[in-house]
Structures are given as structure tokens and as C-alpha cells.
C-alpha positions in Angstrom: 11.8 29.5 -26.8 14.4 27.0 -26.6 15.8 27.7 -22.9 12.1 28.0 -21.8 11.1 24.5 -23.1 14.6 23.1 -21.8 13.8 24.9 -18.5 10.4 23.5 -17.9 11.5 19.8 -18.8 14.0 20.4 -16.0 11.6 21.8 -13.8 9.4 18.5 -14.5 12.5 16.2 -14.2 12.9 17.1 -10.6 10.4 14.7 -9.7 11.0 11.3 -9.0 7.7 10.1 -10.1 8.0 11.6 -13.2 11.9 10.0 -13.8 10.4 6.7 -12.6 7.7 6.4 -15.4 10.3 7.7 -18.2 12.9 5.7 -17.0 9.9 2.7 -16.3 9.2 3.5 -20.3 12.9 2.7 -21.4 13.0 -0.4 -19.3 9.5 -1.8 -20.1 10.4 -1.7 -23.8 13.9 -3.4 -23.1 12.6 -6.2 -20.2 9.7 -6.6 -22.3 11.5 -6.8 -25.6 13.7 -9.5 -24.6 10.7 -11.6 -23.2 9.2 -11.4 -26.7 12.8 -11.8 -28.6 12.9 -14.8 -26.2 9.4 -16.5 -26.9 10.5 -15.7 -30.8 13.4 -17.7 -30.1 10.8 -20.7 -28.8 12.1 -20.8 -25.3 9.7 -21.6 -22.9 7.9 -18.9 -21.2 9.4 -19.1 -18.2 13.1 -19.6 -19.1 12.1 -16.6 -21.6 11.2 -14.6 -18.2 14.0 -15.3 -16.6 16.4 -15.0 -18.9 14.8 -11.0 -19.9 14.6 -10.8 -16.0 18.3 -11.0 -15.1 19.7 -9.0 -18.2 17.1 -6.4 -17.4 17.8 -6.4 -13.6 21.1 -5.2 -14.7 20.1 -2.7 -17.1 17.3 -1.7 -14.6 19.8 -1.1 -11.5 21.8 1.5 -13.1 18.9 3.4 -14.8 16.5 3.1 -11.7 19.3 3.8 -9.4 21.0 6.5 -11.3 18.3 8.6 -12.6 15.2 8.0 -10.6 16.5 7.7 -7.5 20.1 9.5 -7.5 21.5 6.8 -6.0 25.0 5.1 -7.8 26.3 2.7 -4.9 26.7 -0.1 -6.4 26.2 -2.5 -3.3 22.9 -2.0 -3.5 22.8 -4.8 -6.6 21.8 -7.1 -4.1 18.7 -5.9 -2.2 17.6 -5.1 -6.3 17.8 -8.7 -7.1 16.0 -9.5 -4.0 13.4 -7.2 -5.2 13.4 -8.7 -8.2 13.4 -12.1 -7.2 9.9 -11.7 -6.1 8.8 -9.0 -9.0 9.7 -12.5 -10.7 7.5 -14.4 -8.8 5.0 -12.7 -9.0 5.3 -12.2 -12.6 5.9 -15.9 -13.5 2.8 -16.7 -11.2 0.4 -14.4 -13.2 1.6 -15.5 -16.4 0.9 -19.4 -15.3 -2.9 -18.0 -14.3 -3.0 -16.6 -18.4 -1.4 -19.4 -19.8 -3.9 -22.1 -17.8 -6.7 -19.7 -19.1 -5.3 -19.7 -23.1 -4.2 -16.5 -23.1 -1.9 -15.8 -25.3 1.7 -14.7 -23.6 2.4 -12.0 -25.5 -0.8 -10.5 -24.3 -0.3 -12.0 -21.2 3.5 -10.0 -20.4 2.1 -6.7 -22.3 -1.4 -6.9 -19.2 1.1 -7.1 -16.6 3.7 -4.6 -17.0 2.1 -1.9 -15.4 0.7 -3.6 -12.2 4.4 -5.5 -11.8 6.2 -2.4 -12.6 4.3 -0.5 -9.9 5.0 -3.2 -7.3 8.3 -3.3 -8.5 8.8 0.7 -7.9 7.4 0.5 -4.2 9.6 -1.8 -3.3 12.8 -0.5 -4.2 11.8 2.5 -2.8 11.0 0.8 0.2 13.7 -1.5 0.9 16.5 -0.6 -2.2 16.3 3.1 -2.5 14.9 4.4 0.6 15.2 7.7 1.3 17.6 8.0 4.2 16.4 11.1 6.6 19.6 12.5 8.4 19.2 12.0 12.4 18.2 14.8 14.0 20.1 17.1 16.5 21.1 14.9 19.0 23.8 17.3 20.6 24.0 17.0 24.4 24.9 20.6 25.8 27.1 19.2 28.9 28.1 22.8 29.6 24.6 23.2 31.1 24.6 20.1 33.4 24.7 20.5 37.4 
């Protein structure tokens, strides 16, 4: 029973979409955890969101990299921060739309970790993480040339 269950949880972890949301899961908890620790701590929302933002890009490049996309070079770091540069943006932006409306922040961060998250995911795929497809057969036969 055991090898069967361990054998369809790898069969399910082959799929990037599926390592993205667990791995999403860990990362939520510990990006969004800081923001709260940090409002706790009364700093102001958006020192609070950067400050969770740049300890979490950390954590986040070695987890997204590593286990969602099977990816460890390193140099990457800095497309990721570029990524998340405007993940923060955008973040910041819709939190400034709450807070003008009253809404409380905690509420606020907790309504916009899906939709940020899922930007977030399409574009490291998209510019970080890309899948690089190997060039295809490009080999000139000069034996068969006049």
C-alpha cells in the first residue's frame, strides 16, 4: 500500500503545475507570513511588503527554481528580481486601491495572493524559467553538394 501511494504521489509530482501550487503553498504561507509578522511589528504597509518581498524572493528562487522548474543556475537571481520587481508593483498598487477603500490589509494581502501568485508564475516561466527547446538538426550534408 505504501509503494503504491509513494508511487502515485511521484506520478503526480511530475507535473510542473502541480509542484508550482505546492511549492506556491510553502511560499504563500512564508511571503505572506512575514507581511503580517511585519504589519504586527507596526511598519507601514509598504515597507512591510517590501521587506516580506525581498526575504521571500530569496526563499522563492531556490524553491521555484529547484523544484518546480528543475532549474538550479543561480544567475538567474536576477531576471527573478526583475520579475519580482513588478509582482511588487503590482502588489503594492492593489493594496493602495484596498487601503483608499478601508479595507483592512490583512484582508487586503490574503485577496491578492492568488491573482499575484499566478502573474507571478507566468512570468518566470516566461522570461526566468523558460523552457529552452534544443535547436533542431541543422546538419549540412556537404558530401552531397555538386
Amino acid at each position: 500500500m505504501k509503494n503504491k501511494l509513494a508511487g502515485y504521489i511521484s506520478e503526480i509530482l511530475k507535473y510542473k503545475l502541480v509542484r508550482f501550487f505546492l511549492v506556491s503553498g510553502i511560499n504563500t504561507a512564508f511571503g505572506y507570513g512575514l507581511f503580517a509578522f511585519f504589519l504586527f511589528l507596526s511598519l507601514n504597509y509598504s515597507i512591510a511588503l517590501l521587506f516580506s518581498t525581498i526575504i521571500g524572493i530569496i526563499f522563492n528562487f531556490k524553491t521555484i527554481g529547484r523544484v518546480v522548474f528543475k532549474n538550479k543556475n543561480n544567475l538567474l537571481i536576477i531576471k527573478f528580481f526583475g520579475v519580482y520587481l513588478i509582482t511588487f508593483l503590482c502588489n503594492l498598487g492593489c493594496l493602495s486601491i484596498f487601503k483608499f477603500f478601508d479595507v483592512n490589509l490583512y484582508i487586503s494581502g490574503a485577496i491578492l495572493v492568488i491573482p499575484i501568485g499566478l502573474f507571478a508564475y507566468a512570468l518566470n516561466s516566461k522570461f526566468v524559467f523558460r523552457d529552452i527547446k534544443p535547436v533542431e538538426n541543422t546538419d549540412i550534408n556537404f558530401n552531397n553538394t555538386l
